[in-house]
N, C-alpha and C positions, 0 to 999 in steps of 0.2 A: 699584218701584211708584210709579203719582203719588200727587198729592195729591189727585187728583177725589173724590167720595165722591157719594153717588148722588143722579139727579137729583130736585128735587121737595123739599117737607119732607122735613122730618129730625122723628124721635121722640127727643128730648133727655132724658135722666135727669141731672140737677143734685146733686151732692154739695152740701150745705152753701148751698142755695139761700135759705136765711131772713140770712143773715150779709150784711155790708156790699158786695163784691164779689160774692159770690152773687145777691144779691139786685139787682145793678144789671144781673146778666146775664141774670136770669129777667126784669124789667121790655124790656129789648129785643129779646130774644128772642120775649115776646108784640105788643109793641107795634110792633116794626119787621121782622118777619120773618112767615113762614107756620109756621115751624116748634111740633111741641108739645113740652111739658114739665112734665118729673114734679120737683119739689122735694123730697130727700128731705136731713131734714134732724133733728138732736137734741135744737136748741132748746134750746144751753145760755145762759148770761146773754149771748151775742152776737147768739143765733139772737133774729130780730122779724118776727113776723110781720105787721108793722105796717109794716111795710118793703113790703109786699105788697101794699096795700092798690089801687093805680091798677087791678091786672091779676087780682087774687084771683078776681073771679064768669068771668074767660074761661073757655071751652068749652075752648080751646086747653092750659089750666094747671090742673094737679093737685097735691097735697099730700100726701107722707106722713113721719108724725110716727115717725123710725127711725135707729137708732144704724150710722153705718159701722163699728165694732169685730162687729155681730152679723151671725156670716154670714148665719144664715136669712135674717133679713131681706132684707141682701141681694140672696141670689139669687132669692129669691119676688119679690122684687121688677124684679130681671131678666128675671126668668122670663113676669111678668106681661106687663109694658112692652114688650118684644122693643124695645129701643132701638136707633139708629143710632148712637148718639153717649154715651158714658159723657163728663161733662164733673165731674171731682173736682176741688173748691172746698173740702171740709169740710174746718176744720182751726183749733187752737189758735194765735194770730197773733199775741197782744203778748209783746213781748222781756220786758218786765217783769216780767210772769206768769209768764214760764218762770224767772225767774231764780227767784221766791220759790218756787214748785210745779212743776216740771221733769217730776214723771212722768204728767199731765195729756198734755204735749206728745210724750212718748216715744208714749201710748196712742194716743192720737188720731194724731196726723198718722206715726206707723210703722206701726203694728202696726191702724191702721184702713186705711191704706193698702195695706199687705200683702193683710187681708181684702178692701178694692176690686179689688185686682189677681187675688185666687186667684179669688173668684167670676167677676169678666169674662172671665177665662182658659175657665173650666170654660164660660160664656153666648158665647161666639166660636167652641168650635170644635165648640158644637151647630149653631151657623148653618150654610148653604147658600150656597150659588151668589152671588148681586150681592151678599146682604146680609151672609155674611161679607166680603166683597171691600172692601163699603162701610165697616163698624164701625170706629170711633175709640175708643181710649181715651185723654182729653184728661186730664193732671196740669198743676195749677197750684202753681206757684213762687214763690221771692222774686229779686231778686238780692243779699238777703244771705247766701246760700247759698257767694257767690265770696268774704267778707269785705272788708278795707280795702283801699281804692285811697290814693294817695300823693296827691302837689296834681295829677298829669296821668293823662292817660288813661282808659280806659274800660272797663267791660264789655262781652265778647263774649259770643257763644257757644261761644267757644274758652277762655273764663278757667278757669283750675284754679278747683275749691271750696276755699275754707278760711274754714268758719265758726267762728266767735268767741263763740257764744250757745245757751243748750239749746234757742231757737226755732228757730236757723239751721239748729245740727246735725240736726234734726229731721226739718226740711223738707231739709237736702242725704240725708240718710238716704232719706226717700222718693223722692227723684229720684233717686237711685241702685236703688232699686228697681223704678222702672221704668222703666227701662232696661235691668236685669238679664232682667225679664219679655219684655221684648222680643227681645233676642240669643239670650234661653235657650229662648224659647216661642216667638216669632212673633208674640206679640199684639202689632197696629197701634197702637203708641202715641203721644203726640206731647205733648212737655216746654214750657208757657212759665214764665218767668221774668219778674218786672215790678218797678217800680222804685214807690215809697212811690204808693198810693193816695190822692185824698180827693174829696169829693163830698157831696150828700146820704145823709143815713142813715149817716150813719159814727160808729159807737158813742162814747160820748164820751172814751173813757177814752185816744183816741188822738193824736197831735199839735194837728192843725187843728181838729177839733170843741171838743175841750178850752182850746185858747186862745179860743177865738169865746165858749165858753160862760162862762168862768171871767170873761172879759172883762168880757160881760152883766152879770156876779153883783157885780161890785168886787170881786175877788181878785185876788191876788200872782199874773201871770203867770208861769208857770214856766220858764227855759230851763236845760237840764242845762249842766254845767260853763262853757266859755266862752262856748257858743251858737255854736261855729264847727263843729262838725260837719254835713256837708255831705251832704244827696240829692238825688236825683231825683224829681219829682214829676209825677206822670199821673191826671189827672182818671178820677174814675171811669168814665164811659159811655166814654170813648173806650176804657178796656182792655176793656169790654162788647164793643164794635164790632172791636177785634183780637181777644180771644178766638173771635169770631164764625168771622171770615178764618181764625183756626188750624185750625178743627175742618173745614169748610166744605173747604178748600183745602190746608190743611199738607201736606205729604209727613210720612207714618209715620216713626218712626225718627229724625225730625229736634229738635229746640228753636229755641224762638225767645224771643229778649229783647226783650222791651216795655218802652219807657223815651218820656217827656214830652218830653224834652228840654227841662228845666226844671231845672236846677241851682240849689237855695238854698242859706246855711248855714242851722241852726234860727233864728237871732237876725232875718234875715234876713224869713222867712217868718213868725215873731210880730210884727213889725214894718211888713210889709206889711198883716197882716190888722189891727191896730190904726189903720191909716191909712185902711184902708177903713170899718174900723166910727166913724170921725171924721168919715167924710160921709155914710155911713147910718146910723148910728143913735149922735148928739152927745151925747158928757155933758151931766149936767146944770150942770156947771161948763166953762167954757169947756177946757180942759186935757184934753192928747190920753189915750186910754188908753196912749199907749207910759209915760206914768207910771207904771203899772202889772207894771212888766216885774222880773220881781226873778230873780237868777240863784241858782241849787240847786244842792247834790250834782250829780255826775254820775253817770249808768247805770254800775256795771261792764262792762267789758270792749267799751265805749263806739265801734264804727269812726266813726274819721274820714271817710270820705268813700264814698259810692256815685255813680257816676255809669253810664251805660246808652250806649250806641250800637247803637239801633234797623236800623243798616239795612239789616240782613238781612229783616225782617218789611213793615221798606217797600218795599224791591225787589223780592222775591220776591211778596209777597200782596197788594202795594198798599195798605197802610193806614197811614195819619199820625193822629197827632192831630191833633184839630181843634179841642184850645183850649190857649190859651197857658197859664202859671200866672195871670196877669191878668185873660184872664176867667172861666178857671176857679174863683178864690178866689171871684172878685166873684159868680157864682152860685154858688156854698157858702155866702159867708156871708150872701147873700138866703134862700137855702133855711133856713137856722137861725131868723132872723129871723122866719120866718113857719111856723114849724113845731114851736111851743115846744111842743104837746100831745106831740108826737114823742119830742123828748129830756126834756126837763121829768123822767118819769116817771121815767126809764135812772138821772138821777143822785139820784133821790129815793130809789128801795128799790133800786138795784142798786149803788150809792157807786160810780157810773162814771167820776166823777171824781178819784178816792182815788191818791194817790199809791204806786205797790208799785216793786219791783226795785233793793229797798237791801240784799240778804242777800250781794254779794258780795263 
């Protein structure tokens, strides 16, 4: 089977469309494509609708407030949409979280996936003629699903899994599920995997927002154990723009690993953004915020290193990123800057800031 999928828009259904990634893939989806999209999403303390806001009044984007563990919803919801394109986003995402509340992430990202896959199964093979031919069902990944790499080498699409964390295993659970759906049933699916997000709208509770903001505040930057644990880093919109190529183009049946090709350690990339926020936005004492840097506890079960080699998805689909970590950061931490209404609120009544994942 190719990759082609049928010509013209597409009618997108978005898992998890209000969250950080979700939400950077519904903004170009409306704003640089023809195609439409339904956002269905739980709107747990990640889900923002605020995140929505450029693209919210298009003709093109729809909203519904619905849980992926319930099937009705669901497939009423399939049913309604007659979509081209199932693109599954929704999902429990900090390592931290999992470590302190584990069975959050079993619910959500298995046993919600499970229900994405029984109802698209049962909505695929009521279709017909081009438009089952066309349908995609797009699962989104980590690459902490493969665990620790050593000081060389990289992620493929060939690397064994072996997660390390009740997030990893979570999400390697569901990418083995479908993939099961696909060998056992036929449904058209297609696996990516991506290497550390960040961008506007990125909940704060996570690396980069959290140092940008903690920053702002005069707080103890935090870096876990020695600050040498080492990823990969890919600006939000450009995994928008490759997720795009996946669904668009992928061959069925396949995966593909999305990586920046931005290798930091953490110390690395608090150190950068400190240096950026020393010529956009200067203490009121001459002195850099990297004074502000104080090293913490470390995460249990902590990998050393992630790193990605993209170039199966640049070859094959033709897509690169198109920003570096430099100017990547430097429009992230512009976007903070001038979007305190944004997060302001996140670390007010949601403690999106709050330190967790010390139970191990």
């Amino acid at each position: 089977m190719t990759g082609a999928s049928k010509a013209g828009p597409l009618r997108i259904l978005v898992t998890g469309g209000a969250g950080f990634i979700g939400s950077a893939l519904v903004r170009h989806l409306i704003g640089e494509t023809l195609h439409e999209v339904l956002n269905f999403d739980k709107l747990t303390y990640a889900g923002n609708l605020k995140s929505l806001k450029p693209i919210e009044n298009n003709p093109r984007y729809c909203f519904v407030r619905a849980d992926i563990c319930d099937r009705n919803a669901v497939a009423n919801t399939l049913a309604e949409l007659q979509p081209d394109v199932v693109t599954h986003l929704a999902a429990e995402s900090h390592v931290d979280r999992s470590i302190d509340g584990p069975a959050a992430f079993i619910e959500t990202n298995v046993t919600g996936t499970f229900v994405m896959l029984s109802a698209a199964l049962d909505y695929w093979r009521g279709l017909k003629g081009e438009k089952r031919d066309a349908f995609r069902f797009h699962h989104i990944s980590t690459d902490e699903v493969f665990g620790s790499l050593g000081e060389e080498g990289f992620f493929t699409e060939e690397t064994p899994y072996d997660p390390h964390s009740p997030y990893s295993a979570s999400k390697a659970a569901s990418d083995h599920l479908v993939r099961a759906w696909r060998d056992t049933y036929g449904l058209p699916t297609l696996i990516t995997n991506c290497s550390n997000n960040y961008g506007p709208y990125h909940f704060p509770e996570k690396l980069i927002p959290l140092i940008i903001i903690t920053a702002l505040e005069g707080g103890t930057l935090p870096v876990y154990g020695n600050g040498q644990n080492v990823r990969d880093w890919l600006y939000v919109e450009d995994h928008a723009r490759a997720l795009t190529a996946v669904f668009e183009r992928g061959v069925p049946g396949e995966s593909y690993i999305i990586g920046g090709r931005a290798e930091r350690t953490n110390l690395a990339v608090v150190t950068r953004i400190c240096e950026m926020l020393d010529w956009l936005r200067p203490r009121a004492d001459p002195s850099s915020y990297q004074e502000q840097i104080g090293f913490v506890a470390d995460r249990p079960g902590h990998d050393a290193r992630y790193a990605i080699d993209p170039s199966k998805i640049e070859r094959e689909l033709g897509w690169k990123a198109q920003e570096s970590f430099d100017t990547g950061i430097e429009r992230t931490i512009r976007w903070y800057l001038n979007n305190e209404d944004w997060w302001r609120p996140l670390v007010q009544e949601k403690a999106a800031t709050a330190r967790r994942g010390l139970e191990g």
